[in-house]
Structure formats: structure tokens, C-alpha cells
mmCIF file of the N, C-alpha and C atoms, coordinates in Angstrom:
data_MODEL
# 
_entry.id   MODEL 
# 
loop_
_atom_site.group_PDB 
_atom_site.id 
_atom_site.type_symbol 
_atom_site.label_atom_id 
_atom_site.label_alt_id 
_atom_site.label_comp_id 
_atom_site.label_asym_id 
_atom_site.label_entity_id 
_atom_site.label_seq_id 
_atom_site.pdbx_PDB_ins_code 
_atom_site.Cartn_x 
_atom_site.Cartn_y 
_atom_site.Cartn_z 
_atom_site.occupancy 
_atom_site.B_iso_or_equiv 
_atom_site.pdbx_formal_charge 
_atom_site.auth_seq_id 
_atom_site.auth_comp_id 
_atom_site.auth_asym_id 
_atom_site.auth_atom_id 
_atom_site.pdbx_PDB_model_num 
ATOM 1   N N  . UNK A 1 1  ? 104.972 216.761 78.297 1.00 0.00 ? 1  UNK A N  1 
ATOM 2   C CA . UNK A 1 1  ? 104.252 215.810 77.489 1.00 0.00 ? 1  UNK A CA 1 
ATOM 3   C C  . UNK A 1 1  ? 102.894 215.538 78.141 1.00 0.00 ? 1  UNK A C  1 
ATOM 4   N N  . UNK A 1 2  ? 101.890 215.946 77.039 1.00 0.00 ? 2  UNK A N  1 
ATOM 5   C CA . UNK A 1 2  ? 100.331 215.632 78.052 1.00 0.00 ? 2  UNK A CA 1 
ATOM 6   C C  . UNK A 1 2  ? 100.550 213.992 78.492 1.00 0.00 ? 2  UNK A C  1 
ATOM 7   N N  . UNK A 1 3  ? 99.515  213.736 79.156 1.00 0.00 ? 3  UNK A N  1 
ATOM 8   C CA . UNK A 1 3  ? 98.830  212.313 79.700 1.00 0.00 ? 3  UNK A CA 1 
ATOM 9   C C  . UNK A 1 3  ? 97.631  211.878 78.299 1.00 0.00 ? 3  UNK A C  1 
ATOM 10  N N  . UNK A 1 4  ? 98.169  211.069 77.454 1.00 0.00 ? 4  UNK A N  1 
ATOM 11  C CA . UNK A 1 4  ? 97.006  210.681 76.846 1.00 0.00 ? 4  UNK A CA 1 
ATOM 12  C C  . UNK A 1 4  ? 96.209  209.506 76.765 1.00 0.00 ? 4  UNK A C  1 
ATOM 13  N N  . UNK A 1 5  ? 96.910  209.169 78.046 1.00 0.00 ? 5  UNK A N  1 
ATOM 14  C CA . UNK A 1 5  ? 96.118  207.747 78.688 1.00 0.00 ? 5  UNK A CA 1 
ATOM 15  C C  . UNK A 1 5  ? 94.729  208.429 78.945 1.00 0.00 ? 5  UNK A C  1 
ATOM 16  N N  . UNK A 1 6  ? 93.138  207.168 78.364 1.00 0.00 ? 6  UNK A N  1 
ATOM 17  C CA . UNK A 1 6  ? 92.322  207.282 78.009 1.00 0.00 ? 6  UNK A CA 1 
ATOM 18  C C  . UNK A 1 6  ? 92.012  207.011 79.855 1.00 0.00 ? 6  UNK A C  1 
ATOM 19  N N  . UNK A 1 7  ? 90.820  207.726 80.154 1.00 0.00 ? 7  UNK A N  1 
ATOM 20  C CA . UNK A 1 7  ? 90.430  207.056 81.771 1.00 0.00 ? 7  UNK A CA 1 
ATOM 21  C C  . UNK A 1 7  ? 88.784  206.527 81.396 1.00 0.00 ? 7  UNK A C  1 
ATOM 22  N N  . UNK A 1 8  ? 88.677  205.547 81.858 1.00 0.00 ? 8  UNK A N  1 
ATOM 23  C CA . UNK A 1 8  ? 86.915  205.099 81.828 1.00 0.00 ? 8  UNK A CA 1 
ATOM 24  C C  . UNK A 1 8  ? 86.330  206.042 82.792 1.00 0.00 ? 8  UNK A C  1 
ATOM 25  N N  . UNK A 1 9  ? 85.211  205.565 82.285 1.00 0.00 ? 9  UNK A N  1 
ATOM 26  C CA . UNK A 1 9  ? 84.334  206.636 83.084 1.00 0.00 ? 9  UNK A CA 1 
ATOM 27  C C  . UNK A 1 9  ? 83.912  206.008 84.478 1.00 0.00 ? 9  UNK A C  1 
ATOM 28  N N  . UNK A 1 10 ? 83.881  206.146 85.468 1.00 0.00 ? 10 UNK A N  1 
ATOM 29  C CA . UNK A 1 10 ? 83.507  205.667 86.740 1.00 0.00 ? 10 UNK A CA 1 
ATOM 30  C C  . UNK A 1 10 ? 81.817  205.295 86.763 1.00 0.00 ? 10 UNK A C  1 
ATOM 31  N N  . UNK A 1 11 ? 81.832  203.741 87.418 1.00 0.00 ? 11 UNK A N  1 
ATOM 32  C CA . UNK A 1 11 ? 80.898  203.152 87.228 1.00 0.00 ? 11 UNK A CA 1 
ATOM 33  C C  . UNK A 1 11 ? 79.406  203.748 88.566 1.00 0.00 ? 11 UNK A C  1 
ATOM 34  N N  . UNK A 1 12 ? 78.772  203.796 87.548 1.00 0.00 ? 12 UNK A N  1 
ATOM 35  C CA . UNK A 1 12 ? 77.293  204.065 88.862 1.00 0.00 ? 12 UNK A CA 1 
ATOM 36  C C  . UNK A 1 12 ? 77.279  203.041 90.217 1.00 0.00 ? 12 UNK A C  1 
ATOM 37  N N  . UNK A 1 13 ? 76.724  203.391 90.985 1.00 0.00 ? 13 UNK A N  1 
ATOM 38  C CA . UNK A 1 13 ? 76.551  202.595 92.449 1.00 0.00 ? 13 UNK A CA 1 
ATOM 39  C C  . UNK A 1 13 ? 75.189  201.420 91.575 1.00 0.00 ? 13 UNK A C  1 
ATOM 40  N N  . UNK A 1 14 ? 74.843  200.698 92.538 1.00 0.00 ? 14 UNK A N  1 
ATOM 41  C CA . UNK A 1 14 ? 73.963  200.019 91.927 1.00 0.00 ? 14 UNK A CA 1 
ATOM 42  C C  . UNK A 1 14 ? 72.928  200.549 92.190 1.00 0.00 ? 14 UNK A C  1 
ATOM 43  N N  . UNK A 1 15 ? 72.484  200.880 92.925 1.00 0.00 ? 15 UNK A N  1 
ATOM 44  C CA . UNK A 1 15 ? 71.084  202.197 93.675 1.00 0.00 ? 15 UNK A CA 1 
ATOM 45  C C  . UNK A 1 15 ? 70.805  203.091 92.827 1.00 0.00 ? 15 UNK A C  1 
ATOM 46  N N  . UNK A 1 16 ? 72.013  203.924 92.184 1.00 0.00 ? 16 UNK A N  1 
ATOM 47  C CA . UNK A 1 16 ? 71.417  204.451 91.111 1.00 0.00 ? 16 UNK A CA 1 
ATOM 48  C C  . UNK A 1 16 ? 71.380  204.379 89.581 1.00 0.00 ? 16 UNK A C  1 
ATOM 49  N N  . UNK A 1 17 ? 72.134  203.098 89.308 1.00 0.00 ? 17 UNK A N  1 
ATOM 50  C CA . UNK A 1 17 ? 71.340  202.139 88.002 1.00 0.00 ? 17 UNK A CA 1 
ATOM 51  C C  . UNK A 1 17 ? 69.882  201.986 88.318 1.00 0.00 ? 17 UNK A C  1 
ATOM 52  N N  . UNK A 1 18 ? 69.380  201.600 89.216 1.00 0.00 ? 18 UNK A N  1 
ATOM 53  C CA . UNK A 1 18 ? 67.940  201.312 89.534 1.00 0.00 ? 18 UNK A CA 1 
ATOM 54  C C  . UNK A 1 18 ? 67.222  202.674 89.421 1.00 0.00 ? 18 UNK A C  1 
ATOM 55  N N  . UNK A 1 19 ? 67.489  203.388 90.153 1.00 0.00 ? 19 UNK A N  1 
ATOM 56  C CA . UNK A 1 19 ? 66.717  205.083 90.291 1.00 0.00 ? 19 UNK A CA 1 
ATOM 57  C C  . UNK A 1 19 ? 67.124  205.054 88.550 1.00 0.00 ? 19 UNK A C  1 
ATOM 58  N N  . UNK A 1 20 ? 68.129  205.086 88.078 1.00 0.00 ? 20 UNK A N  1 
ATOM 59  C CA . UNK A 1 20 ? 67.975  205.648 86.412 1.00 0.00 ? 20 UNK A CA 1 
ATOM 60  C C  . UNK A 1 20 ? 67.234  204.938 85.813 1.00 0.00 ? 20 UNK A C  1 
ATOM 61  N N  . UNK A 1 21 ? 66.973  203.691 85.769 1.00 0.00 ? 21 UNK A N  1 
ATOM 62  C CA . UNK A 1 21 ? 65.970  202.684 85.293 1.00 0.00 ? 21 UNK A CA 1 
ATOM 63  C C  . UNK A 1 21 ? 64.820  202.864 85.395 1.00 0.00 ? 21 UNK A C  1 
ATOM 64  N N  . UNK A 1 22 ? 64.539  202.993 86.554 1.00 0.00 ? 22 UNK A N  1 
ATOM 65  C CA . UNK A 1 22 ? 63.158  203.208 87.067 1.00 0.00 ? 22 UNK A CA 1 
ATOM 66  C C  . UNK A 1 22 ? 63.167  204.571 86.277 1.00 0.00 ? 22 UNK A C  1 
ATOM 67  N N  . UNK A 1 23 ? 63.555  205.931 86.436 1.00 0.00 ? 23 UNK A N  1 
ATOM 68  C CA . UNK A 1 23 ? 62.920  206.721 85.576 1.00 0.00 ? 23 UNK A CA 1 
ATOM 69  C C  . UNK A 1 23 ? 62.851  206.863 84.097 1.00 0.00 ? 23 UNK A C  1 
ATOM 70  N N  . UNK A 1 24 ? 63.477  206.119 83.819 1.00 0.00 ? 24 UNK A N  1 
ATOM 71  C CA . UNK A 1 24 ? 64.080  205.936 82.176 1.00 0.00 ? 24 UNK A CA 1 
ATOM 72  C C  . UNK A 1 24 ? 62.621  204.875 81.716 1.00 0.00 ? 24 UNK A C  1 
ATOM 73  N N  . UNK A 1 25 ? 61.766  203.801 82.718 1.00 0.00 ? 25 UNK A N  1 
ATOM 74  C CA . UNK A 1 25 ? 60.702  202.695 82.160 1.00 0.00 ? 25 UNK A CA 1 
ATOM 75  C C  . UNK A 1 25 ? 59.261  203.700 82.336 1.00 0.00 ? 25 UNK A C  1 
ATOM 76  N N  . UNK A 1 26 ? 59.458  205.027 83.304 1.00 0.00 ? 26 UNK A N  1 
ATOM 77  C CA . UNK A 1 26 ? 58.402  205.616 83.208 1.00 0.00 ? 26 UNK A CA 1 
ATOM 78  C C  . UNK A 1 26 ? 58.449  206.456 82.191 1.00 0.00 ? 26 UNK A C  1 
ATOM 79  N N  . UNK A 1 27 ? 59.324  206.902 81.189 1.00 0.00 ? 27 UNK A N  1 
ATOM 80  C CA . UNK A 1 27 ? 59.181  208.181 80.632 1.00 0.00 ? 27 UNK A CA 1 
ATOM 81  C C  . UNK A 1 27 ? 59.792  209.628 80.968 1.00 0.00 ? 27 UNK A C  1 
ATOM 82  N N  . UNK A 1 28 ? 59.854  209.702 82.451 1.00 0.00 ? 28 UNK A N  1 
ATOM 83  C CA . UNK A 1 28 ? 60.064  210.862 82.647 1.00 0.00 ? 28 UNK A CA 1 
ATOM 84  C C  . UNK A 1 28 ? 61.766  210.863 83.109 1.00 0.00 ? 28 UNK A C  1 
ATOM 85  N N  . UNK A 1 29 ? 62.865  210.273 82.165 1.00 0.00 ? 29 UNK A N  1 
ATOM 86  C CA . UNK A 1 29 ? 63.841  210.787 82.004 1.00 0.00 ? 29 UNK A CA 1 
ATOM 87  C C  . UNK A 1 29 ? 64.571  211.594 81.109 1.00 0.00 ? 29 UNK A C  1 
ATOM 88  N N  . UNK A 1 30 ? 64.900  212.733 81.343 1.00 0.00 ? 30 UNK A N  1 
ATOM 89  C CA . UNK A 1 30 ? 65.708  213.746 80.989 1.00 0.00 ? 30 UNK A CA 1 
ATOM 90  C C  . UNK A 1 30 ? 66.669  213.304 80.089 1.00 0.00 ? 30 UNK A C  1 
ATOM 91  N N  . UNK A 1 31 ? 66.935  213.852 78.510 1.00 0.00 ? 31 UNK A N  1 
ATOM 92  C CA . UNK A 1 31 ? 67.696  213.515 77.308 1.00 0.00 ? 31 UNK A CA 1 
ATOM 93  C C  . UNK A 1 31 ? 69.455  213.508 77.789 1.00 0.00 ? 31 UNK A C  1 
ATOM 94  N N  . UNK A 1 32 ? 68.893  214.652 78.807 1.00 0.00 ? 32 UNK A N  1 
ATOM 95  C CA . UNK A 1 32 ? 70.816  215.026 79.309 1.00 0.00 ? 32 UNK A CA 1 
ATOM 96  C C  . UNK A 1 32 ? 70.905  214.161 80.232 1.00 0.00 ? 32 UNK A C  1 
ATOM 97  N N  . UNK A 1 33 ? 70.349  213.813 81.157 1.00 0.00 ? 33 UNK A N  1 
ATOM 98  C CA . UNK A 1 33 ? 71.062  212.265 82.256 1.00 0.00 ? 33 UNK A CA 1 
ATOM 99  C C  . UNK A 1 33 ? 70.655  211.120 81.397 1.00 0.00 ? 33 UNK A C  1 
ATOM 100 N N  . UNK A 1 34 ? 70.215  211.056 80.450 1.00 0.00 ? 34 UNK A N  1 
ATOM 101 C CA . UNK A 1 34 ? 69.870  209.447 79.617 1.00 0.00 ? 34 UNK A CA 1 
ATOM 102 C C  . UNK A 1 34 ? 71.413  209.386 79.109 1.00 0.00 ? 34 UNK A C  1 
ATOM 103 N N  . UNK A 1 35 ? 72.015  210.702 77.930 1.00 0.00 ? 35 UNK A N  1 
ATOM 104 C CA . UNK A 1 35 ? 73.356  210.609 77.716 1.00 0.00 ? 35 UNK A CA 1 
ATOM 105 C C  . UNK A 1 35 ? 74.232  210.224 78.503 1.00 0.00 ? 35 UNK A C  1 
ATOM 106 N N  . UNK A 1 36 ? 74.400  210.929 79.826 1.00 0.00 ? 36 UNK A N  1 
ATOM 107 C CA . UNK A 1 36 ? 75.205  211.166 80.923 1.00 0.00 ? 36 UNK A CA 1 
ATOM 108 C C  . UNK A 1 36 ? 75.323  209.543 81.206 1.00 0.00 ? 36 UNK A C  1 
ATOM 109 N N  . UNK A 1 37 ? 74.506  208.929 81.579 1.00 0.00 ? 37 UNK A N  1 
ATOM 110 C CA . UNK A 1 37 ? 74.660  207.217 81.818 1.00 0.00 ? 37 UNK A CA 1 
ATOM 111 C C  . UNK A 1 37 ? 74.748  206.711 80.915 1.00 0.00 ? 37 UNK A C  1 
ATOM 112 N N  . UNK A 1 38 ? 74.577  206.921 79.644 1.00 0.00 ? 38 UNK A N  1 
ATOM 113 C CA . UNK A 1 38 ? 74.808  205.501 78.774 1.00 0.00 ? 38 UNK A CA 1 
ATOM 114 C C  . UNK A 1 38 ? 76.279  205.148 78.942 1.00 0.00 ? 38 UNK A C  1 
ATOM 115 N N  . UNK A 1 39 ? 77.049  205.739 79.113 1.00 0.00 ? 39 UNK A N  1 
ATOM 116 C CA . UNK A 1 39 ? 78.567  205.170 79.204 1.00 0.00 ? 39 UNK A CA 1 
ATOM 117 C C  . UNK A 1 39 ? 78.855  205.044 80.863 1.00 0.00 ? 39 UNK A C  1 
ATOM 118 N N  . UNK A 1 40 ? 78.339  205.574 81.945 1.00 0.00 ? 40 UNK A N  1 
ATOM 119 C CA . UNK A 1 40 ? 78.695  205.161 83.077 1.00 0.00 ? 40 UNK A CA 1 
ATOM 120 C C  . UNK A 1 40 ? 77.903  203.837 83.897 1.00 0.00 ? 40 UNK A C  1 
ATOM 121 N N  . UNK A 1 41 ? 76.692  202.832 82.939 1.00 0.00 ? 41 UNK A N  1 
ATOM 122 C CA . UNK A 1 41 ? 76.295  202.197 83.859 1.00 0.00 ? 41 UNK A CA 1 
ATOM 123 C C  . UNK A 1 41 ? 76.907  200.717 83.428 1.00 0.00 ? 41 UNK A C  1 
ATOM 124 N N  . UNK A 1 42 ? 76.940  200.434 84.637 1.00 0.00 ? 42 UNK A N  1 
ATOM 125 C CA . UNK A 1 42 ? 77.826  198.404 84.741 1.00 0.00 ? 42 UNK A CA 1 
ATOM 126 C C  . UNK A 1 42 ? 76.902  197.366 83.655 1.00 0.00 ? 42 UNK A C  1 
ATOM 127 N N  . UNK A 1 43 ? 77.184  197.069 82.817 1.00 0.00 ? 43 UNK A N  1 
ATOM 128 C CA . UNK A 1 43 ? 76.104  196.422 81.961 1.00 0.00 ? 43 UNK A CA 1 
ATOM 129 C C  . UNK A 1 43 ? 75.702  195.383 82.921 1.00 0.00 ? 43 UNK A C  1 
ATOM 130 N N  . UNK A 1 44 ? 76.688  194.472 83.793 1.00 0.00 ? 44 UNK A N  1 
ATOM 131 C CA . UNK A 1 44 ? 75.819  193.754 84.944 1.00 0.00 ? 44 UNK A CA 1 
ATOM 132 C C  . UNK A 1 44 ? 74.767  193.985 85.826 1.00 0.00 ? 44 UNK A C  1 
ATOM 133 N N  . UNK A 1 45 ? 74.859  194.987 86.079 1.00 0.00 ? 45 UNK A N  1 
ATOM 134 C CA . UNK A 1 45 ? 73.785  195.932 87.228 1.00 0.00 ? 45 UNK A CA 1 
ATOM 135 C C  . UNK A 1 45 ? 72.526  196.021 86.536 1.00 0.00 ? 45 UNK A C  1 
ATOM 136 N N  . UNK A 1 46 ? 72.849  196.447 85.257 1.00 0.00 ? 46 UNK A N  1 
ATOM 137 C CA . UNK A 1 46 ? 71.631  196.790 84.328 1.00 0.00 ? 46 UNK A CA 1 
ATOM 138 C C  . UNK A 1 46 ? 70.749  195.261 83.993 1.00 0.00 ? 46 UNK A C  1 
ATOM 139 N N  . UNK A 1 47 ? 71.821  194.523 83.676 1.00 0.00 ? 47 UNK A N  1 
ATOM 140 C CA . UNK A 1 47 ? 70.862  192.851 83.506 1.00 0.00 ? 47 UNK A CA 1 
ATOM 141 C C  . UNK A 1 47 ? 70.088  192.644 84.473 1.00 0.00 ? 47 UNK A C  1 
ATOM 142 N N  . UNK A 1 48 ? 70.522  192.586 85.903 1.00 0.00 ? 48 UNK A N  1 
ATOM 143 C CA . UNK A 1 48 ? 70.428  192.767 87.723 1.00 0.00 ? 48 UNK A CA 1 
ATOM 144 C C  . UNK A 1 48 ? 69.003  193.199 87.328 1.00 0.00 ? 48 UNK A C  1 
ATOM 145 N N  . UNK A 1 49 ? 69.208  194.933 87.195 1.00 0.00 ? 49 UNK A N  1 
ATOM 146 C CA . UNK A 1 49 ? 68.368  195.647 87.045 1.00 0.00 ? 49 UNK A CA 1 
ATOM 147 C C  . UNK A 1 49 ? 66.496  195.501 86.280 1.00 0.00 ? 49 UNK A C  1 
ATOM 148 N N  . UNK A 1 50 ? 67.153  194.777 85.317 1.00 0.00 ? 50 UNK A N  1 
ATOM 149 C CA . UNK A 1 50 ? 65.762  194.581 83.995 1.00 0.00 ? 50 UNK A CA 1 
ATOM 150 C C  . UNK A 1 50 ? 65.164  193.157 85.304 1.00 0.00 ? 50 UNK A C  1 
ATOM 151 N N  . UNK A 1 51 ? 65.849  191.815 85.227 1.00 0.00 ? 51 UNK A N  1 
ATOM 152 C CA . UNK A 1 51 ? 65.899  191.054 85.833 1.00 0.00 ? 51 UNK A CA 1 
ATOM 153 C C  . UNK A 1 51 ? 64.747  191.537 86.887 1.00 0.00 ? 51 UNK A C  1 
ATOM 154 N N  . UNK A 1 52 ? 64.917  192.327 87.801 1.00 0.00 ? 52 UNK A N  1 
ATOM 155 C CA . UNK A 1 52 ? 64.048  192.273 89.155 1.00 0.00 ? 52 UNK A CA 1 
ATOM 156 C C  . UNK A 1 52 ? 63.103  193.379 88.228 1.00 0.00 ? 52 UNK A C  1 
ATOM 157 N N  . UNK A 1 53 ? 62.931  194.474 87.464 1.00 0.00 ? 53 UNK A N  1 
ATOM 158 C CA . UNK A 1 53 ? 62.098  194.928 87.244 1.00 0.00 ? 53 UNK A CA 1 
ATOM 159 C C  . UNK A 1 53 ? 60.910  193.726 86.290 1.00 0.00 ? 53 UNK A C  1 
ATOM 160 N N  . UNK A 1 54 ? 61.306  192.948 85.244 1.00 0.00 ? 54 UNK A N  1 
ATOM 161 C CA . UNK A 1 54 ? 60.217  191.982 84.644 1.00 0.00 ? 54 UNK A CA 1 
ATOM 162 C C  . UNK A 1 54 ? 59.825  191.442 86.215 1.00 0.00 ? 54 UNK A C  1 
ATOM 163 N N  . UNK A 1 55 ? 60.391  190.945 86.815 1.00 0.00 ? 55 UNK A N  1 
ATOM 164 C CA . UNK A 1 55 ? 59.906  189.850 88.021 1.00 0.00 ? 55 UNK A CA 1 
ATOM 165 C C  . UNK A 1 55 ? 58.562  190.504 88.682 1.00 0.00 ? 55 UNK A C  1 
ATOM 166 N N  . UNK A 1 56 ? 58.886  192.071 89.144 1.00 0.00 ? 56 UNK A N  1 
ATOM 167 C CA . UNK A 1 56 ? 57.857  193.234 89.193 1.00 0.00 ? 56 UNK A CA 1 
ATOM 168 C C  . UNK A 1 56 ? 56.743  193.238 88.882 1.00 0.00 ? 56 UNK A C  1 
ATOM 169 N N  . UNK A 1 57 ? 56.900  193.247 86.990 1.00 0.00 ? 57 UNK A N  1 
ATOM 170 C CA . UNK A 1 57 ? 56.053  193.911 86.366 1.00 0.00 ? 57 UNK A CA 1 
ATOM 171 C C  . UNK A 1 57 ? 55.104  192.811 86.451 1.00 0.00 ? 57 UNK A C  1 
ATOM 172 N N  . UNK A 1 58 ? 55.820  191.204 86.149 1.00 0.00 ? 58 UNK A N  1 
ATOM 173 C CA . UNK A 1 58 ? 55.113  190.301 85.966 1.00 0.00 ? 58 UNK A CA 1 
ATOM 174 C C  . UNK A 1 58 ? 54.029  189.892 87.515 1.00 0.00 ? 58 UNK A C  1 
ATOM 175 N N  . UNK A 1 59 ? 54.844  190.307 88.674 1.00 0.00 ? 59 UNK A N  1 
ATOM 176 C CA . UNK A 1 59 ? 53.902  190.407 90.139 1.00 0.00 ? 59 UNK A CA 1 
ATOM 177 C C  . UNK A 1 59 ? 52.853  191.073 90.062 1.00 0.00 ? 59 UNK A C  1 
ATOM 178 N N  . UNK A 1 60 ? 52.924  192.357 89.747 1.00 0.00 ? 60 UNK A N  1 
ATOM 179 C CA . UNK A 1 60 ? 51.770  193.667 89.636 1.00 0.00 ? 60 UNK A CA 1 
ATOM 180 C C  . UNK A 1 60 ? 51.054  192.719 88.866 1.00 0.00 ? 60 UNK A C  1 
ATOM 181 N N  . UNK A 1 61 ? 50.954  192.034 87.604 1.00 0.00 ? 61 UNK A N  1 
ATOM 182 C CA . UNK A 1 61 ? 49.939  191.879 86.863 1.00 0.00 ? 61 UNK A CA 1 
ATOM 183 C C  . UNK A 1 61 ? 49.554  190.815 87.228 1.00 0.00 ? 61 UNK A C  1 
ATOM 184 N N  . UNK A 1 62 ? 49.876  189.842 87.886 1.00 0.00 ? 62 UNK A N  1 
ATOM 185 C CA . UNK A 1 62 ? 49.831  188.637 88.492 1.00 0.00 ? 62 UNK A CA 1 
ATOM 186 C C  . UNK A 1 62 ? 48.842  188.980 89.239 1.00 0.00 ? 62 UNK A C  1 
ATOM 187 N N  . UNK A 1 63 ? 49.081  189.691 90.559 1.00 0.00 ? 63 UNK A N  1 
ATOM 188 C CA . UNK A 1 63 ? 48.319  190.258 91.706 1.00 0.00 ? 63 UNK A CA 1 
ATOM 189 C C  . UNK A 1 63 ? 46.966  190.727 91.174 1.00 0.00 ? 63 UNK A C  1 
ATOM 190 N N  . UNK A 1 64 ? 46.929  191.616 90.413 1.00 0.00 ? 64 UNK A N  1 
ATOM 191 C CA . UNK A 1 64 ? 45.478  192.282 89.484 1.00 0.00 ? 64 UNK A CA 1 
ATOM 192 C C  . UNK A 1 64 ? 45.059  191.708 88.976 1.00 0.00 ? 64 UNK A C  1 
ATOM 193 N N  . UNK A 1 65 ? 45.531  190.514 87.989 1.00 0.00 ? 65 UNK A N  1 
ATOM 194 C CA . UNK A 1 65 ? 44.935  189.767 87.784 1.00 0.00 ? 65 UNK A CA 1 
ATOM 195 C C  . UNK A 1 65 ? 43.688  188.433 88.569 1.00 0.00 ? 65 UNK A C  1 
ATOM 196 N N  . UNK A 1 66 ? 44.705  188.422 89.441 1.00 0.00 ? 66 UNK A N  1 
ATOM 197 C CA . UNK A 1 66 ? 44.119  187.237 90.709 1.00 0.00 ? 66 UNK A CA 1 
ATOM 198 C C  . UNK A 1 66 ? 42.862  187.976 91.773 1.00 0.00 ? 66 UNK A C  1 
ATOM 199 N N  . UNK A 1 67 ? 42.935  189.340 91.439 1.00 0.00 ? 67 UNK A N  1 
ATOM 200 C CA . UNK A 1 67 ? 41.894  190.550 92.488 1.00 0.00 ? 67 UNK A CA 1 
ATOM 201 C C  . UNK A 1 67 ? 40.967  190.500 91.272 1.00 0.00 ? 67 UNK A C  1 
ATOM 202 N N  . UNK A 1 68 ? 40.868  190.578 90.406 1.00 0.00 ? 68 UNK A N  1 
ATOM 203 C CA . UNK A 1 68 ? 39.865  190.785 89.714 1.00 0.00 ? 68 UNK A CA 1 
ATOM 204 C C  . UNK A 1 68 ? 39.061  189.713 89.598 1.00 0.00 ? 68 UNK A C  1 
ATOM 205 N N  . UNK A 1 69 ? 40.121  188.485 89.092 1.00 0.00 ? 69 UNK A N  1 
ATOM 206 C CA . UNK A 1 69 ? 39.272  187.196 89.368 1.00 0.00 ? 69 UNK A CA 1 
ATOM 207 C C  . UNK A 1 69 ? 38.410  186.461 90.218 1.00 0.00 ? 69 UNK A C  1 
ATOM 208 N N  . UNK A 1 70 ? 38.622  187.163 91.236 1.00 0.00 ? 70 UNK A N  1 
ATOM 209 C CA . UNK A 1 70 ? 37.898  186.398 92.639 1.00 0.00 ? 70 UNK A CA 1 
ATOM 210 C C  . UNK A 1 70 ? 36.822  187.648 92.824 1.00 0.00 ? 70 UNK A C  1 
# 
């Protein structure tokens, strides 16, 4: 009798939720690892994830902003 117990897919480290993120906000991620993670990443990690990248984005422009001004 097969095994037709369903198995989840094993969850990403958190290091590389970030590395997939990070290449996934530049563009230059690949159609076949974009698939490959949509079902293996922790939706927590990913909140984590967006979370410190806005904080980022909003620093960088913060910073350039405040260099230009002065």
C-alpha cells in the first residue's frame, strides 16, 4: 500500500528568505527559483523580511535626502 500521506515542503532558513527577497526587489530573479519558493518560504520570515527591507528603503532615502539638503 503506497504512503499517501501529503509531506510539506521544508521551510527556507531565514538567510535565504532574505537572499530570495533581495533578488526577487531587484528584478534579477529567475522564473524557476521564484516558483521553487513560493511554497517553501515561512510567511513569518517574509513579513520579518519586507519589515527590515521598507525600514532600508525608507533609510537610503532619508540619508539622500538629508545629503542633498545640506
Amino acid at each position: 500500500m503506497p504512503d499517501t500521506e501529503t509531506k510539506k515542503p521544508a521551510y527556507r532558513s531565514f538567510k535565504e528568505t532574505i537572499v530570495a527577497i533581495a533578488w526577487s526587489f531587484t528584478g534579477l530573479r529567475r522564473k524557476k527559483d521564484f516558483e521553487q519558493d513560493v511554497g517553501r518560504m515561512n510567511p513569518v520570515y517574509v513579513i520579518i523580511a519586507a519589515l527590515l527591507g521598507a525600514a532600508m528603503f525608507i533609510g537610503i532615502l532619508l540619508a539622500i535626502a538629508m545629503s542633498v539638503a545640506t
